[in-house]
C-alpha positions as CSV (number, residue, x, y, z in Angstrom):
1,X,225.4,69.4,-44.2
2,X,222.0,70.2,-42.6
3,X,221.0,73.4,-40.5
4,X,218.7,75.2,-39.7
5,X,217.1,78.0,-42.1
6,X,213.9,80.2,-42.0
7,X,211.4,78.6,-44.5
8,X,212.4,78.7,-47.9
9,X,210.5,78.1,-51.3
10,X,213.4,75.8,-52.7
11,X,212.6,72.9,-50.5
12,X,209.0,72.4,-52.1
13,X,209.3,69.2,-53.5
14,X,211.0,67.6,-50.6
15,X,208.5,68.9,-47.5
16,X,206.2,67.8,-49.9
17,X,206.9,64.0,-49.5
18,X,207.9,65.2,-46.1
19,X,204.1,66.0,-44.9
20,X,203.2,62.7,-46.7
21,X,205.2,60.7,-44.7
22,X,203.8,62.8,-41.6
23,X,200.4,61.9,-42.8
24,X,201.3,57.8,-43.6
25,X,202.2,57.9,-39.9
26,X,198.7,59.4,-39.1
27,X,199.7,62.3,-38.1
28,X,197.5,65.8,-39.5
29,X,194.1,64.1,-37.7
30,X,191.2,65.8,-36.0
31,X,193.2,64.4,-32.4
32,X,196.9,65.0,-33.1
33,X,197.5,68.8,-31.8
34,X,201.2,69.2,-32.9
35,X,202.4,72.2,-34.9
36,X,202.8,69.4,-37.5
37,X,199.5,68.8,-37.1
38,X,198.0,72.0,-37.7
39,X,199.9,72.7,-40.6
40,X,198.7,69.7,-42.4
41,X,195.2,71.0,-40.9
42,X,195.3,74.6,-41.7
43,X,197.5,74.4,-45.3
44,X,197.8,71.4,-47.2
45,X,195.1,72.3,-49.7
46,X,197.4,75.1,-51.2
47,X,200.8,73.6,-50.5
48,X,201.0,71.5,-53.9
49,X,201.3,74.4,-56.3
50,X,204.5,76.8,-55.8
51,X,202.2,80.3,-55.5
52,X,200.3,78.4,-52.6
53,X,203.6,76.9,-50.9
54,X,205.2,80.6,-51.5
55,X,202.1,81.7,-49.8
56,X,202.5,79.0,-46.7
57,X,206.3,80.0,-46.6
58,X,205.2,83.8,-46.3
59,X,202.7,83.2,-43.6
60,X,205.3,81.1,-41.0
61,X,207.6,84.3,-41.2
62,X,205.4,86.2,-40.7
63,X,204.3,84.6,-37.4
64,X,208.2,85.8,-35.7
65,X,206.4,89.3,-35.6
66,X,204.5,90.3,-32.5
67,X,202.3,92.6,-34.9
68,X,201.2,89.5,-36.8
69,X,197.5,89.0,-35.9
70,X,197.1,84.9,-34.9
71,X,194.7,83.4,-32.5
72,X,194.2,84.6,-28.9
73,X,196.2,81.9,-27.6
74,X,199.1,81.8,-29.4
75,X,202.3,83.7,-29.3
76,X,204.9,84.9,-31.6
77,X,207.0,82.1,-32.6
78,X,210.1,81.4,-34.9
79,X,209.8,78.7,-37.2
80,X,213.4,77.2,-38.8
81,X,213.5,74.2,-40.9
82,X,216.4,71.8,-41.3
83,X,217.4,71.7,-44.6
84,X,220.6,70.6,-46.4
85,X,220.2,72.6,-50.3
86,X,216.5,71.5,-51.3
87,X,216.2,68.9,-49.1
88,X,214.0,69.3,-46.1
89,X,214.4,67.1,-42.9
90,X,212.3,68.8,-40.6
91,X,210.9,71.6,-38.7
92,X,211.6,73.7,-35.2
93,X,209.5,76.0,-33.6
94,X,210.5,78.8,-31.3
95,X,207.8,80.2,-28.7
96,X,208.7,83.8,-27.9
97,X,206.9,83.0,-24.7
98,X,205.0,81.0,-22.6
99,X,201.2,81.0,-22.2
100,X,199.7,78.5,-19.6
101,X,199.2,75.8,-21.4
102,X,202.6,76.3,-23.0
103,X,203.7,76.4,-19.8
104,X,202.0,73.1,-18.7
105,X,202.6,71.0,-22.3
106,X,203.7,72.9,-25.1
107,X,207.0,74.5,-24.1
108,X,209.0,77.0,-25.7
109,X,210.8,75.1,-28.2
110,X,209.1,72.3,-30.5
111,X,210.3,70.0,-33.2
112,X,210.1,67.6,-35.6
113,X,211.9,65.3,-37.8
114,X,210.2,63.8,-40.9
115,X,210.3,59.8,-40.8
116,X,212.8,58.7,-43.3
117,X,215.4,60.9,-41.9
118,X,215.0,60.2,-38.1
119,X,217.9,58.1,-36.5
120,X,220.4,60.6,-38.0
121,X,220.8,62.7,-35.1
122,X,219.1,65.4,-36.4
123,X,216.6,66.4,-33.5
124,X,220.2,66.5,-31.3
125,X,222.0,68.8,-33.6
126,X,218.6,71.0,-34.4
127,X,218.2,71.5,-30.6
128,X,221.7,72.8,-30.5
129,X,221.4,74.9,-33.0
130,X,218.0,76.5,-31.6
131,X,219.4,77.3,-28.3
132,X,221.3,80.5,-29.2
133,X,218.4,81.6,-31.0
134,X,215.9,81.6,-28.4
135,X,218.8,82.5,-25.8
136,X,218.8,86.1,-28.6
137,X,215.0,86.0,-28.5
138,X,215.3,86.9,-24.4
139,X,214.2,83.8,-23.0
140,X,217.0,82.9,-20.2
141,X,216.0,79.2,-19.1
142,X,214.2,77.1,-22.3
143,X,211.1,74.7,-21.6
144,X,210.7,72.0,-23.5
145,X,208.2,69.1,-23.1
146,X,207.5,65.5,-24.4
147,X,205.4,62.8,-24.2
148,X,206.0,59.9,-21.1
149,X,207.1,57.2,-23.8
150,X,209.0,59.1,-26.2
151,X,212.5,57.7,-25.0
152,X,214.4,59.4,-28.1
153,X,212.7,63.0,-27.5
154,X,213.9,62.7,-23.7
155,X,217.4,61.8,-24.6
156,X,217.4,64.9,-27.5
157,X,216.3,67.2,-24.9
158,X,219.0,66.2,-21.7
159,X,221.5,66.0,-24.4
160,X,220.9,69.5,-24.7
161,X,221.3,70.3,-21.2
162,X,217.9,69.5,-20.4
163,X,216.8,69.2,-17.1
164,X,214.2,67.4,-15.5
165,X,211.5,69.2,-13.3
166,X,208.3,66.9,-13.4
167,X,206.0,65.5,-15.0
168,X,202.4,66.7,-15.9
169,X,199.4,65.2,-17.8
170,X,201.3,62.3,-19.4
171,X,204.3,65.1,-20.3
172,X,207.6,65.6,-18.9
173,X,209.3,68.9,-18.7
174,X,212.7,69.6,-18.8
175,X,214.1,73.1,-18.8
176,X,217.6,74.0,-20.5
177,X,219.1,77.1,-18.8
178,X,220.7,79.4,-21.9
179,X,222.8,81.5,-20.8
């Protein structure tokens, strides 16, 4: 059964084929600004041997701490993957807090399920799973965003409690009170 897990080294194989199917759905381009996105960006040159995955693996932990040095605009953030023994389905990312444009399209809470493995519910139960962990990272009411025309990420967030507040720049926002 799936859940959710820090990054681990054992599901190298797996994300591997994971990230291609990202990339066979063009996502990783100079225009896509997902955490997906910048991954593919920022670390697929090194992920295909196991020091430089170890090394990738390393450097998402790393980003949970506050003293972590990263970009001026970016906060501390918790990254879990969903993974069932070495098989990984997909990713979730925790935003300590909220910068502006977090606050406008990012959110606190991100995620992603890899292609072959959508349809399963997954997005639903990693959701669930998240909450109490940004509910023990202080953040009382969570923000989470998605695109106008992605039906399936709107029902995964007010599934999850999500409630609507508007809608901004081609994004609608939904906050899910933790309490």
């Amino acid at each position: 059964m799936p859940a959710l897990s820090p990054p681990v080294v054992a599901v190298h194989q797996s994300f591997l084929a994971a990230m291609a199917e990202f990339v066979a759905e063009g996502r990783g381009g100079p225009d896509d600004f997902s955490m997906v996105a910048r991954e593919i960006q920022d670390f697929s040159p090194t992920w295909d041997t196991p020091a430089g995955f170890a090394e990738y693996v390393t450097a998402l932990r790393a980003q949970a701490l506050e003293e972590t040095p990263r970009p001026e605009h970016f906060v501390p953030s918790t990254t879990l993957w969903w993974v069932d023994g070495s098989s990984y389905y997909g990713r979730l990312a925790i935003r300590h807090r909220l910068t502006p444009n977090l606050l406008e399209v990012g959110g606190h809470i991100g995620y992603d399920v890899r292609p072959t493995a959508r349809g399963n519910g997954y997005a639903t139960a990693m959701l669930r799973a998240a909450l109490p962990i940004a509910r023990s990272l202080g953040i009382e009411s969570a923000l989470l965003t998605c695109d106008t025309a992605n039906v399936i990420s709107r029902r995964v967030i007010e599934t999850n409690g999500g409630v609507f507040e508007d809608e901004r720049d081609g994004k609608l926002r939904f906050w899910i009170p933790l309490p």
